[in-house]
C-alpha positions in Angstrom: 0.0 0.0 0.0 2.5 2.1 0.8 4.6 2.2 -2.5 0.8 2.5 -4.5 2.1 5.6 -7.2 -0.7 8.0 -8.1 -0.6 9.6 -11.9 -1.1 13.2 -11.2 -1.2 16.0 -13.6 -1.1 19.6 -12.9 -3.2 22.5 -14.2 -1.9 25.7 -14.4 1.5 26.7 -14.3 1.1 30.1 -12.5 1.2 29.2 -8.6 0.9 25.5 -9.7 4.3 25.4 -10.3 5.4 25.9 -7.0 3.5 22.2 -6.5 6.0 20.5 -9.5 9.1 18.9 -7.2 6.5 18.2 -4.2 4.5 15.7 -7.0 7.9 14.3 -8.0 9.9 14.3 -5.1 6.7 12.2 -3.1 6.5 8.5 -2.7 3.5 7.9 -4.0 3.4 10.0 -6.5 4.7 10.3 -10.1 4.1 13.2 -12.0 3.2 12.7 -15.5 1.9 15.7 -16.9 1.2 19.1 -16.9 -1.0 21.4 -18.5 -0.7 25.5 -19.6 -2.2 27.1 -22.3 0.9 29.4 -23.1 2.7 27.2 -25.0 6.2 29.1 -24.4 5.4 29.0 -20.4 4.7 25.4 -20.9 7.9 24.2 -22.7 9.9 26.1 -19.9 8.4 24.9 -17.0 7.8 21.4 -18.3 11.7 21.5 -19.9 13.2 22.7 -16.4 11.9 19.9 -14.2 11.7 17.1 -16.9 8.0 16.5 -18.0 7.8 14.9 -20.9 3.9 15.3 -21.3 3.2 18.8 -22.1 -0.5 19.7 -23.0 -1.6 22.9 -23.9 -5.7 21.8 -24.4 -7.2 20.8 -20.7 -9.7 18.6 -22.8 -6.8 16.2 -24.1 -5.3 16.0 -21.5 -8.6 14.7 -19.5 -8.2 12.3 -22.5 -4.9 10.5 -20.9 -6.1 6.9 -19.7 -2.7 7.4 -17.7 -3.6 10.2 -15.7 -5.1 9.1 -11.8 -6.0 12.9 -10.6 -5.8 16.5 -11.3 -4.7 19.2 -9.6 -6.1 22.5 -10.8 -4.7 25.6 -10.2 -5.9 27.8 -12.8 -8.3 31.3 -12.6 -10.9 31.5 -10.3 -13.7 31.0 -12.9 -12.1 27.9 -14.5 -12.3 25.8 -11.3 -16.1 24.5 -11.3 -16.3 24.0 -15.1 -12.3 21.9 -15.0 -13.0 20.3 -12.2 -16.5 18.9 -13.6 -15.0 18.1 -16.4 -12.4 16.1 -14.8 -15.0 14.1 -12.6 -17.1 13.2 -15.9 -14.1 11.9 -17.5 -13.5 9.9 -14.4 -10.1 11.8 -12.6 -9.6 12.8 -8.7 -9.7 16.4 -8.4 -7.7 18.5 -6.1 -8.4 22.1 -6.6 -7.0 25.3 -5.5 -9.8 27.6 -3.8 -12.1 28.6 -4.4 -14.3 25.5 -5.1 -16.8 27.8 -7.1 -18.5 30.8 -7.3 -21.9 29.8 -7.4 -23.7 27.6 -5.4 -25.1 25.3 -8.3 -21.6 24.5 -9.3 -20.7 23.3 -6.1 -23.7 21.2 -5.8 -22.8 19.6 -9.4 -19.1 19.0 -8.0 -20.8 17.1 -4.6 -23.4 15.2 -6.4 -20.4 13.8 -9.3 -18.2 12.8 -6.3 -20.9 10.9 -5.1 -22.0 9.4 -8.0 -18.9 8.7 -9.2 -16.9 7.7 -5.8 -14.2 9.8 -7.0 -12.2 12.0 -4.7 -12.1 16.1 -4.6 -10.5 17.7 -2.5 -10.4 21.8 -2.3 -6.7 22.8 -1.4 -7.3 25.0 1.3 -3.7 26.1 2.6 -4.9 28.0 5.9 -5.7 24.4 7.2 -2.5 23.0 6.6 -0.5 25.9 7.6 2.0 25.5 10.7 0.0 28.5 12.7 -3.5 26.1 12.3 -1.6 22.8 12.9 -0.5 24.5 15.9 -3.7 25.6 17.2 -5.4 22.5 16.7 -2.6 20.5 18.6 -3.4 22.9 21.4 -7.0 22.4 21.0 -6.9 18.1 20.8 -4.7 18.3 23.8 -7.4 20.0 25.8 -5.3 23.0 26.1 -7.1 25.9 24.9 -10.4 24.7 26.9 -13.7 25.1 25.9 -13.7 27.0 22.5 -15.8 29.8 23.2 -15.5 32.1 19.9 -13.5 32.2 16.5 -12.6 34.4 14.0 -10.5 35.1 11.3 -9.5 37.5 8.4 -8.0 37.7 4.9 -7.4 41.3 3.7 -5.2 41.7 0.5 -4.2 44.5 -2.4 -5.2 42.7 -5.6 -4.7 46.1 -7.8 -2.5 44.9 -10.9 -4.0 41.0 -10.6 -5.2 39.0 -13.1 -8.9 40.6 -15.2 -11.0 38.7 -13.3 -10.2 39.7 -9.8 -11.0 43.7 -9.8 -14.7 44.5 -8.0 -14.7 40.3 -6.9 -16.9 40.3 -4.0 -14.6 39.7 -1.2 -16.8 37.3 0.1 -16.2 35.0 -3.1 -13.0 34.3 -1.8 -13.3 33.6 1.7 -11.9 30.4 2.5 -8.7 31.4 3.7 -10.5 32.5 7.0 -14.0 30.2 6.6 -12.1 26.9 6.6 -9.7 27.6 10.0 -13.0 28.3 12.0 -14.9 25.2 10.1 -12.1 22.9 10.9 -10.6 23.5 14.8 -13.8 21.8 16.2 -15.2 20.0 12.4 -18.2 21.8 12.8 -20.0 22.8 9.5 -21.8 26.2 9.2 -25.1 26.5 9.2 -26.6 29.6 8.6 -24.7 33.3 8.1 -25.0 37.0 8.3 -23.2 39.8 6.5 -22.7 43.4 6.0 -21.0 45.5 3.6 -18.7 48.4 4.7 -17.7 50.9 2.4 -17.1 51.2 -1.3 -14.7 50.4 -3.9 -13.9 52.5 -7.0 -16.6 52.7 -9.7 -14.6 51.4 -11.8 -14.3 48.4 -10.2 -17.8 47.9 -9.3 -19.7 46.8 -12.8 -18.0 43.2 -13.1 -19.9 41.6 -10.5 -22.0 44.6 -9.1 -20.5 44.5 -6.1 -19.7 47.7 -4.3 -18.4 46.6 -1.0 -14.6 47.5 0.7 -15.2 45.1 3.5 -17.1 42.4 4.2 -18.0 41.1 7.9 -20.0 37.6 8.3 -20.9 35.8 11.5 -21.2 32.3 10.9 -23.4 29.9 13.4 -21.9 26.8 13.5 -24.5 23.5 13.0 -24.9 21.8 16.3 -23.1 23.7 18.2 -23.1 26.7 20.4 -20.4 28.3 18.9 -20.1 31.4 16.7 -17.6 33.0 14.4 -16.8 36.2 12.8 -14.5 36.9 9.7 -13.9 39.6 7.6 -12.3 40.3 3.8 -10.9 42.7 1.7 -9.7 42.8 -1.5 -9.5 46.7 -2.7 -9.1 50.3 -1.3 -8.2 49.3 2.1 -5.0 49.9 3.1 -3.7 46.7 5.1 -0.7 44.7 4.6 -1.0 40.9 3.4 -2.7 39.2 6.3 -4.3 35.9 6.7 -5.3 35.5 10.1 -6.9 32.6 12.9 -7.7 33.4 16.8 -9.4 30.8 18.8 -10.4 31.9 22.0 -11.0 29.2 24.7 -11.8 29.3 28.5 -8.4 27.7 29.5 -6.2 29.8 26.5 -6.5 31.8 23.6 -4.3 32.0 19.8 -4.4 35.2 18.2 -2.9 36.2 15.2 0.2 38.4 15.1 -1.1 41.8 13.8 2.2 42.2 11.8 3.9 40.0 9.1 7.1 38.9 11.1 6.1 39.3 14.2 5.3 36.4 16.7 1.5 35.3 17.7 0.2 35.5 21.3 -1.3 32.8 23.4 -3.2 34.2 26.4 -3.7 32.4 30.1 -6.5 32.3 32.0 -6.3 32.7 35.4 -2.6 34.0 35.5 -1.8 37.7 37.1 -2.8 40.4 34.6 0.7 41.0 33.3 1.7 37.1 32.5 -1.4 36.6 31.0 -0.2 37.2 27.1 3.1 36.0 25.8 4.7 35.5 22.5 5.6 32.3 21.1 6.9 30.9 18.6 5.1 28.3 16.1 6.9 25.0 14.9 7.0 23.6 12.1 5.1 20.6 11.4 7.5 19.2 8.7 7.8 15.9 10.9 4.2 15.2 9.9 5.6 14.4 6.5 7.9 11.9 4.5 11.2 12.6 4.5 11.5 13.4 1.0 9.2 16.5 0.8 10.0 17.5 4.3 11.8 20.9 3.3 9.1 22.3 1.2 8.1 23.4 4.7 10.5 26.2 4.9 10.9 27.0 1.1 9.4 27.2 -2.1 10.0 25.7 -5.2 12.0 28.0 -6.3 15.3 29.1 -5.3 14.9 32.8 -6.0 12.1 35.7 -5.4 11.9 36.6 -9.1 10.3 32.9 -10.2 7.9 32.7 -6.9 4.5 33.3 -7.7 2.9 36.2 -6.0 0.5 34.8 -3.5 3.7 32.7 -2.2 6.1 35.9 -1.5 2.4 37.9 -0.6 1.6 35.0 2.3 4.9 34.2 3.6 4.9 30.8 1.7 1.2 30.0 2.9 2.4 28.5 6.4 4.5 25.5 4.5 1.2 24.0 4.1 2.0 22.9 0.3 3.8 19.9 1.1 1.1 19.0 3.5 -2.1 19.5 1.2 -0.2 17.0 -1.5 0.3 14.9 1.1 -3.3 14.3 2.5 -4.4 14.3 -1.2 -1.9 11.4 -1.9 -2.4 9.5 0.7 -6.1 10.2 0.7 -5.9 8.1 -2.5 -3.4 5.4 -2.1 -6.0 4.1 1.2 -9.1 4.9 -0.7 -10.7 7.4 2.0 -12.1 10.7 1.9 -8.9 13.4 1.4 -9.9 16.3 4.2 -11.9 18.4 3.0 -14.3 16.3 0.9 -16.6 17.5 -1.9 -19.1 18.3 1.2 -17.1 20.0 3.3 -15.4 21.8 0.8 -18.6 23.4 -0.7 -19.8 23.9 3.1 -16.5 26.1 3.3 -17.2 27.8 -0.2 -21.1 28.6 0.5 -20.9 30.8 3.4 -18.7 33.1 1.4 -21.2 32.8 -1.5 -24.3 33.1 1.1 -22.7 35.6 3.2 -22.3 38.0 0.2 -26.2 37.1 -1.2 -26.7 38.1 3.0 -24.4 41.3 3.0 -26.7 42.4 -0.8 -29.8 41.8 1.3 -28.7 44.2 4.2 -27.2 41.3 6.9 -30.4 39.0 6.6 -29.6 35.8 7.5 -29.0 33.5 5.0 -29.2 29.6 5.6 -26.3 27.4 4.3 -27.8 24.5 1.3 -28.3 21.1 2.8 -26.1 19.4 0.2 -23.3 21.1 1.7 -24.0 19.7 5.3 -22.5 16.6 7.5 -19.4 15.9 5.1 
């Protein structure tokens, strides 16, 4: 079982490249093919790490009998209509976020899992970041107590990004802070409520229609007496790069270092006022892996700043949760189980972005999560 190789081809060669020597460095992996539809991009990346199967049409290469999985890493609008593509012609899917931006779409992509028994898995990073595996290794021990409250943000400058980014509603794109609060307790969310703050420039607004700076959402968690809040921003708000988790329990409390470099604090209850907060410093979780992919924890794929993709430099290599995802993904595979998150729990994750915007449009009414999307 554990030599079984899995075929794997990726899509996209913008920040799916920083995925290539994970695939091919992994035991149970090989890396077969990759797929970009510049064919000049395409013959340099494929040439520098030695793939020999170079497609520049997604649809042949879907036609492969020799590819086992995907992994998509392509615009945001491409990833519902790739990835059901890739189910119908019977390939694992592991997509970057977001799963989709509309809630049909990521009912199709739940209901062809099932139907099919093939795997998806939506490559959430936040998850698999050291700062989360840190928090929920705190949280399993007992350590942090009873979770009383969670939230979490994502603001970023996407001026100068690709066309389909300007005027995105923020909450389209949530995931990075949705999927922390989801998974420290595996709760799903089950109903939200949004507001809109402020306003971006016109110019930005007619794409989607969406005029908002901010967006807040309070999520109510299924079964549970637990709430969280989270809040985005993509343009006109001026914030450095900051993906952020705090989980605030009764015995102690993570939050989120305010500034990129600087440390997180864990609280104490119960401790004289002054000794209450202190820094500390988050380990890596590399030892979680096999040895062989281990140091993609601490670096990227490539050696210098010019080749790393944007989001990578932008999110201080996303927590050296890359090597991770493939892993889970992988292995997810090779023992034939469910990779974390699922189809379900993926489109759970995506849907109170989507409903949370549809909420923040309707002046913060609350809007209730689909069923398909609940108890993944």
């Amino acid at each position: 079982m554990a030599q079984k190789k899995i075929n794997i081809a990726i899509i996209g060669l913008g920040f799916g490249a920083e995925f290539i020597p994970i695939y091919q460095k992994h035991p149970n992996a090989n890396l077969v093919a990759v797929c970009q539809r510049n064919k000049d991009k395409l013959k340099e990346i494929g040439d520098a790490f030695g793939i020999k199967k170079q497609f520049t049409s997604y649809d042949e290469l879907l036609e492969d009998p020799e590819i086992d999985a995907v992994h998509i890493n392509t615009p945001i609008p491409d990833h519902a209509p790739q990835t059901i593509k890739a189910l119908k012609k019977g390939k694992h899917v592991a997509c970057t976020v977001p799963m989709a931006t509309s809630i049909d779409d990521c009912k199709k992509i739940v209901e062809l899992s099932k139907e099919t028994g093939l795997k998806y898995m939506m490559m959430e990073t936040v998850v698999y970041a050291r700062e989360y595996l840190f928090v929920k290794e705190l949280y399993d021990k007992g350590e942090l107590g009873k979770i009383q409250f969670l939230q979490a943000s994502h603001q970023q400058d996407m001026d100068g990004w690709p066309n389909y980014w300007p005027g995105l509603p923020p909450m389209w794109y949530a995931t990075h802070c949705v999927g922390p609060c989801l998974a420290l307790t595996d709760a799903d969310a089950e109903y939200v409520s949004c507001f809109g703050s402020g306003t971006i420039r016109e110019e930005l607004i007619p794409q989607y229609g969406s005029p908002f700076a901010v967006e807040t959402t309070h999520i109510k968690l299924r079964n549970s007496d637990l709430t969280a809040r989270i809040y985005r921003s993509l343009f006109d708000v001026a914030r450095q790069y900051r993906e952020s988790f705090d989980a605030y329990g009764s015995k102690k409390t993570f939050e989120w270092s305010l500034i990129e470099g600087e440390d997180p604090v864990l609280h104490t209850a119960k401790k004289p006022e002054h000794e209450i907060p202190e820094r500390v410093k988050v380990p890596d979780f590399a030892s979680r892996l096999p040895k062989e992919i281990q140091h993609f924890t601490t670096k990227g794929v490539y050696d210098s700043d010019e080749h790393q993709h944007l989001s990578f430099t932008q999110g201080a290599g996303h927590g050296g949760s890359h090597p991770h995802l493939a892993h889970e993904f992988l292995t997810a595979l090779v023992e034939g189980r469910d990779p974390y998150p699922n189809a379900p729990k993926s489109a759970n994750w995506t849907c109170v972005g989507l409903c949370a915007h549809e909420s923040a449009v309707k002046g913060g009414e609350i809007v209730r999560l689909p069923e398909f999307t609940l108890g993944g």
